[in-house]
C-alpha positions as CSV (number, residue, x, y, z in Angstrom):
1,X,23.4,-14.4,26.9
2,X,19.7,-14.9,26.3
3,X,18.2,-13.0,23.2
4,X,15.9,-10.9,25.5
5,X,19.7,-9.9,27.7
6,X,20.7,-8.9,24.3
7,X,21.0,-5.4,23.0
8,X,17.5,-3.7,22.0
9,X,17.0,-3.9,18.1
10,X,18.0,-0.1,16.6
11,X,14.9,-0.8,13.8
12,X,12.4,-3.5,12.5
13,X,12.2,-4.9,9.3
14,X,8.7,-6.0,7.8
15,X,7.5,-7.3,4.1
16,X,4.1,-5.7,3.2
17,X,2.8,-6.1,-0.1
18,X,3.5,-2.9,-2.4
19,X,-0.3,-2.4,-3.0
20,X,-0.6,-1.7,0.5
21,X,0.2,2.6,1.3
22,X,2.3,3.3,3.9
23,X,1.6,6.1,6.2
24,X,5.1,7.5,8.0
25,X,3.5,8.1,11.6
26,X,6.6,9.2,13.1
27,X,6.6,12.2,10.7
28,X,4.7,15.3,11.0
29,X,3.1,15.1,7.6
30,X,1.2,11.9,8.2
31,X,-2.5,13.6,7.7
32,X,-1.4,15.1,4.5
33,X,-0.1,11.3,3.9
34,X,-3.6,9.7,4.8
35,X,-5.2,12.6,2.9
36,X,-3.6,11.4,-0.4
37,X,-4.2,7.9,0.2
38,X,-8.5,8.4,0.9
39,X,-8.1,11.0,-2.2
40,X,-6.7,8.7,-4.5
41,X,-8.8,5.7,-3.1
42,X,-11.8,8.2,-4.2
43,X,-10.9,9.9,-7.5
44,X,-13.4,9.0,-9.7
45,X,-15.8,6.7,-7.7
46,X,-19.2,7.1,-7.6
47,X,-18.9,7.3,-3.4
48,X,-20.5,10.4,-2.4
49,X,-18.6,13.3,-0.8
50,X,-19.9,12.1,2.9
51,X,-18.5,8.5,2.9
52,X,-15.1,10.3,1.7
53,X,-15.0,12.4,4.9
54,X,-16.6,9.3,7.1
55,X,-13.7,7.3,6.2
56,X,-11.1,10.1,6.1
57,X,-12.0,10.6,10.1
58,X,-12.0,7.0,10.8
59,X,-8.5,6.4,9.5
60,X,-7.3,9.7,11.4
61,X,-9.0,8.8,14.7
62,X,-7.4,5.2,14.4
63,X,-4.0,7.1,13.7
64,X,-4.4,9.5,16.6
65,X,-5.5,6.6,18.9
66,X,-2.5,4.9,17.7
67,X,0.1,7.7,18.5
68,X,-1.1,7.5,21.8
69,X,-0.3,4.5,22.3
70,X,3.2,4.6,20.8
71,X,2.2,3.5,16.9
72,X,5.2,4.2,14.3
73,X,3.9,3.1,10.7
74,X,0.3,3.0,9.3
75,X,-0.1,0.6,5.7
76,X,-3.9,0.9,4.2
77,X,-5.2,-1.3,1.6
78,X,-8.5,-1.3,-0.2
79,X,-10.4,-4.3,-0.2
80,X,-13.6,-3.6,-2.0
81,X,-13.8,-2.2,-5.5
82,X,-16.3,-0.1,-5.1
83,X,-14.2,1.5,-2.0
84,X,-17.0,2.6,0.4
85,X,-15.5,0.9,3.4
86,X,-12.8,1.2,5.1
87,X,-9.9,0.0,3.8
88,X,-7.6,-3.5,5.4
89,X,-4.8,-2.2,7.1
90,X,-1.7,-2.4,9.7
91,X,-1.2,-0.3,12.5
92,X,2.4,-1.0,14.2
93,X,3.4,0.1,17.2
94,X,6.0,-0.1,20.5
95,X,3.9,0.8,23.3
96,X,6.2,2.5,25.9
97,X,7.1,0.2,28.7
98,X,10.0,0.8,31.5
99,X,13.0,-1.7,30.6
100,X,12.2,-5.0,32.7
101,X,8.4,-4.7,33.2
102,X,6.9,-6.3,30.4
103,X,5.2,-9.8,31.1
104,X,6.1,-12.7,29.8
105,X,4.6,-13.8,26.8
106,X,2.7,-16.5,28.7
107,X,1.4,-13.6,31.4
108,X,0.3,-11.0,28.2
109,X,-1.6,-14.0,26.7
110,X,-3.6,-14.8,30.3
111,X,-4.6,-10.8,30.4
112,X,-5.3,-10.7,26.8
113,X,-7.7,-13.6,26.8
114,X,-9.7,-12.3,29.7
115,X,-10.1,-9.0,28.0
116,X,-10.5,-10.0,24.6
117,X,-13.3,-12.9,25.9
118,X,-14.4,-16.2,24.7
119,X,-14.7,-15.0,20.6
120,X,-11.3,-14.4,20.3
121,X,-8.1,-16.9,19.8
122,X,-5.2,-16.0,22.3
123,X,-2.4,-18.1,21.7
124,X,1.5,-17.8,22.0
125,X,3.2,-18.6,18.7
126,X,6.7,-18.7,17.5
127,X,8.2,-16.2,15.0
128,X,11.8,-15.6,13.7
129,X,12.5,-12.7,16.1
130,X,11.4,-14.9,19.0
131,X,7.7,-15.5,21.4
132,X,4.5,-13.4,20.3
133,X,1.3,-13.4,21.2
134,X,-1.3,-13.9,18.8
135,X,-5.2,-12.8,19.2
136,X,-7.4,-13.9,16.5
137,X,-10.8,-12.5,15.8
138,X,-13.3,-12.5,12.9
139,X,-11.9,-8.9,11.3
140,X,-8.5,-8.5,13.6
141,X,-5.6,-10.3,14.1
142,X,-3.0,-8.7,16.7
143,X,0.8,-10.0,16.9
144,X,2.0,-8.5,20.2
145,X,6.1,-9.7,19.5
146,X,8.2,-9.8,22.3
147,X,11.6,-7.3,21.8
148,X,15.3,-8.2,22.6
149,X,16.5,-6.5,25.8
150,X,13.5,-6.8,27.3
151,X,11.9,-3.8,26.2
152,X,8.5,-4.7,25.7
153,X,6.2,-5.9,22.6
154,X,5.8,-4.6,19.0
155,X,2.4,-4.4,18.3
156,X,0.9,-5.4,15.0
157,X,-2.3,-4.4,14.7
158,X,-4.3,-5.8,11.6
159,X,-8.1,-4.8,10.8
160,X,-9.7,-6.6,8.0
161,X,-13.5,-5.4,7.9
162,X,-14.6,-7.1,4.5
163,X,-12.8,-10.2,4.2
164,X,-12.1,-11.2,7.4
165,X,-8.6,-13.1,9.3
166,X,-10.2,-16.3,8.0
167,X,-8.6,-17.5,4.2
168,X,-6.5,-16.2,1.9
169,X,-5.9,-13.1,3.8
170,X,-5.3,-14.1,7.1
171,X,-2.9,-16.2,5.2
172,X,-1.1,-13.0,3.8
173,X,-1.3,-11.1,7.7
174,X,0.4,-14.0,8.9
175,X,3.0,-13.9,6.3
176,X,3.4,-10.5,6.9
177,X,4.1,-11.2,10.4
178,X,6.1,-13.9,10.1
179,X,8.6,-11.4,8.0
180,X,9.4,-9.2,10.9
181,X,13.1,-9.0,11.8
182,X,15.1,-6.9,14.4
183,X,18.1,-4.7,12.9
């Protein structure tokens, strides 16, 4: 039996470094979650009141636009000191797909690289829990990983605004992603 005939996985298991706040989409209290995280991230700073609320919305709007589209987990990190941008983070997700009608990895990588254009790196890589599809670009690196059972992709979503998927941290989202396993 192939892995994707196999079983679907019951969870995922992934490593992210402990700095990095985790935000419990599939719960209902996940604004009061992203709420602590922007106030802590702003107690005591010198950032006005304004870019508090600017970044509060962005991080809810790319949590709403996530649950849309099937996200599970949110993880935030703050990149700059002075913490007036938004922070790095990780936006997982399991897009709903009817058993048997996701594309092959090979197929996901042709659509994404027309979409995604000539500025963007669409390659399909190998990972311990099997084919994903990797699209690199300057501030986001996406790991769409194929499931067992033929369920679809996990989506890994990483934005890095300051520093960028080139270096040390694309280094550490790759690690990250390389850590995935299916329970």
């Amino acid at each position: 039996m192939s892995e994707l005939e196999s079983a679907p996985p019951s969870d995922y298991r992934i490593l992210v470094p402990r700095d990095w706040f985790r935000v419990d989409l599939t719960k209902e209290r996940w604004r009061s979650q992203l709420k602590t995280f922007v106030d802590k991230e702003f107690a005591g700073s010198r950032t006005s009141a304004e870019t508090s609320r600017t970044i509060w919305g962005a991080l809810r709007n790319t949590a709403e636009h996530g649950l849309s589209r099937g996200a599970l987990e949110f993880f935030l990190r703050t990149e700059a000191p002075e913490r007036a941008t938004v922070p790095a983070s990780l936006l997982i997700s399991w897009p709903p797909v009817s058993r048997g009608t996701a594309p092959t990895p090979d197929e996901l990588a042709g659509a994404l690289a027309e979409r995604a254009g000539p500025e963007a790196e669409v390659e399909v890589v190998g990972l311990p829990t099997g084919r994903t599809v990797r699209v690199r670009r300057e501030s986001t690196l996406d790991y769409h990983v194929q499931m067992p059972g033929d369920t679809g992709y996990l989506h890994l979503a990483f934005s890095v605004p300051l520093s960028g998927t080139d270096g040390p941290m694309g280094r550490l989202l790759d690690a990250i992603a390389h850590s995935l396993r299916w329970v």
